[in-house]
N, C-alpha and C positions, 0 to 999 in steps of 0.2 A: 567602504562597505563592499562585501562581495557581490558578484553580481547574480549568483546564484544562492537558493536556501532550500533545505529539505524539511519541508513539514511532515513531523512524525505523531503520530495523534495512536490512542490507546485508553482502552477501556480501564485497566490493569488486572483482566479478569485472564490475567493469560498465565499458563505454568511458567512459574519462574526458574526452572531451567531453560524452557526455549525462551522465555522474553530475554533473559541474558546471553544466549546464544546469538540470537537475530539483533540485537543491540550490537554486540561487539561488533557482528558480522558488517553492519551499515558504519559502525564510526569505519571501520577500514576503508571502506566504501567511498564515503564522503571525502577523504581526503580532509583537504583546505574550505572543504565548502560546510557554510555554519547549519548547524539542526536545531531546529527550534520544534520544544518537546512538545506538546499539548496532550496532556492526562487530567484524569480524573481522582490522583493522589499524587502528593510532593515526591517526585522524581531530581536525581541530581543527574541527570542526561542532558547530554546536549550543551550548547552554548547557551541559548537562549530558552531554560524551562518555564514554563506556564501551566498552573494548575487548575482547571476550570471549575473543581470541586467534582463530589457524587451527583450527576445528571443521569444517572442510567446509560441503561445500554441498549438504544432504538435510532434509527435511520436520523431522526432529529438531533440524537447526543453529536454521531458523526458528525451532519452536518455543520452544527453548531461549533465544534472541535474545527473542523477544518476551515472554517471562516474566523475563529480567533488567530489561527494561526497564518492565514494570508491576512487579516487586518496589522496584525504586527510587521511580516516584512514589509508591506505597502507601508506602514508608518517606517519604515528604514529603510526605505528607496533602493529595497532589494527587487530588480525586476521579475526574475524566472524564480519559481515554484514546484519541486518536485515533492510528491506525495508517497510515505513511507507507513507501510501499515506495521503493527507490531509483530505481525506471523509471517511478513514474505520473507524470501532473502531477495539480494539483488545482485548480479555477477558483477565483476570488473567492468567499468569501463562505462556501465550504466547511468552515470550521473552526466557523461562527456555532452549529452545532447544540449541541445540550445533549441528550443522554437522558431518557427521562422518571421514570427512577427506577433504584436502581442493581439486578445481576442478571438486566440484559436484556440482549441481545449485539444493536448497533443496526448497520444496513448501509444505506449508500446505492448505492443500486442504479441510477444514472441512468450507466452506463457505457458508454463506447467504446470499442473499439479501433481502436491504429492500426499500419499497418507499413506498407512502401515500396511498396506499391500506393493506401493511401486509408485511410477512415476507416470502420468498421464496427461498429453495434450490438449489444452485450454485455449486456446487464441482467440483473444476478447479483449474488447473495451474494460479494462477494469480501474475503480478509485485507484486503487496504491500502483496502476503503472501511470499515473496522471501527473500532465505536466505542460505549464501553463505560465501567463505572468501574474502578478499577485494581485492586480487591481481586476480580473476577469474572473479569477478564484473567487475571490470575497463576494465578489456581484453574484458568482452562479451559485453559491457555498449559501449567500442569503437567501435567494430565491427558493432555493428547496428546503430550508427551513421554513421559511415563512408560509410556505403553500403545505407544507406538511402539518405545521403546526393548524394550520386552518382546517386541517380533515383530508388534505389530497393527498393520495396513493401515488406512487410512479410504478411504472413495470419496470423501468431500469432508475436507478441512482444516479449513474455520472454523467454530468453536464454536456451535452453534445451528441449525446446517441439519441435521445426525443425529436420527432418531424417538430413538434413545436418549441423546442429550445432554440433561443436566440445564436448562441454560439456555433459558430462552423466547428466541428468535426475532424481533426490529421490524425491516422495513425501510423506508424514506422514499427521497424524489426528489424532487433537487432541479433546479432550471430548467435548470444550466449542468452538462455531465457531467463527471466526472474521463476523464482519457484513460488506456487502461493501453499503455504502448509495446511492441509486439512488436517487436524489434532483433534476433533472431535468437540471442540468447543468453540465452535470459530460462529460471528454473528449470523452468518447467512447460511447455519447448518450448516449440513452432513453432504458429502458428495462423494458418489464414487464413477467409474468410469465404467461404461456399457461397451467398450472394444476392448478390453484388455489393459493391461498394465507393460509396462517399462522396467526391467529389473535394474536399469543403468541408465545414465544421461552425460551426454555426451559435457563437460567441466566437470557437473555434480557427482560424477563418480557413480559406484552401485547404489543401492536405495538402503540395503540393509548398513552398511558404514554410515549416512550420512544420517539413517534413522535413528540410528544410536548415538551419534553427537550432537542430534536434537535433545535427547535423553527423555525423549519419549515411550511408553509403553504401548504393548500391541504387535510389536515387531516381533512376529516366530518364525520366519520364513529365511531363505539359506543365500537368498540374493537370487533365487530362482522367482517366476512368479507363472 
């Protein structure tokens, strides 16, 4: 079994031109390394699909989603766990990393966003740049279900940015950034950028070419911004 697995988890609440854009985009991504799907409707993605049925769409479905999906590699003695949302992309070269030990909740942090104005810097702890081993996922993937489902709030979601989270904290950055897409229906709202915009990034190309091969609407701008 490989030693590595990409958990990909989805509401299926996503336009289906970009969920198949950013689909394709990850299998090239992945290479040789297996995706194991976790939705909320029969998906033929990935190696290893998983449907967890309609649970909605709130911080608990996530959590829930992403602890089915490291309870499965932990049961296939897959150690390392990367976390794939349905709206990021991820560049080249992104999946190469390795943890440097298991029990550390690892994040790459060299992040953009984008939405139909440009491209704007992010640099955060975020779920979908998370990556971990599978039996540390499942333990912190439970924990924040269980405390949710009991009534607690978090200011942040991913495991390791809380003073009172168990788990130590790495983050790395890498050359090429992952992009996270604002499309205007993304769980965690609307965002736009208070410094201005990006009309270009440095792989991604211009914004307007790349917003068009999202096949997204909204884009009226000349690649100026």
């Amino acid at each position: 079994m490989s030693e590595k697995a990409i958990v990909y988890y989805t509401d299926n609440r996503l336009d289906a031109a970009l969920g198949d854009y950013c689909r394709n985009q990850l299998r090239r991504r992945a290479g040789n390394i297996p995706i194991i799907c976790i939705s909320q409707e029969p998906m033929a993605f990935g190696e290893f699909p998983f449907c967890v049925g309609k649970i909605g769409r709130s911080s608990a479905s996530i959590f829930m989603q992403i602890m089915s999906g490291a309870h499965l590699a932990k049961n296939m003695n897959i150690p390392w766990l990367f976390l794939a949302e349905h709206d990021v992309l991820y560049p080249p070269g992104y999946f190469d990393y390795t943890p440097p030990g298991p029990g550390i909740v690892c994040y790459q942090r060299h992040v953009y966003n984008v939405n139909d104005r440009g491209f704007w810097r992010a640099d955060r702890p975020l779920m979908s740049g998370l990556c971990c081993d599978s039996e540390t996922l499942e333990a912190a993937m439970r924990q924040r279900y269980e405390n949710t489902r009991a009534g607690q709030r978090f200011s942040r979601s991913e495991p390791g940015t809380l003073l009172e989270d168990p788990y130590p904290m790495l983050t790395y950055h890498l050359a090429r950034p992952m992009l996270d897409i604002r499309h205007g229906n993304n769980f965690t709202g609307g965002r736009a950028s208070r410094d201005g915009y990006q009309s270009t990034l440095e792989y991604w190309g211009p914004h307007a070419e790349l917003w068009r091969r999202l096949g997204l609407k909204g884009d009226d701008h000349d690649g100026t911004v």
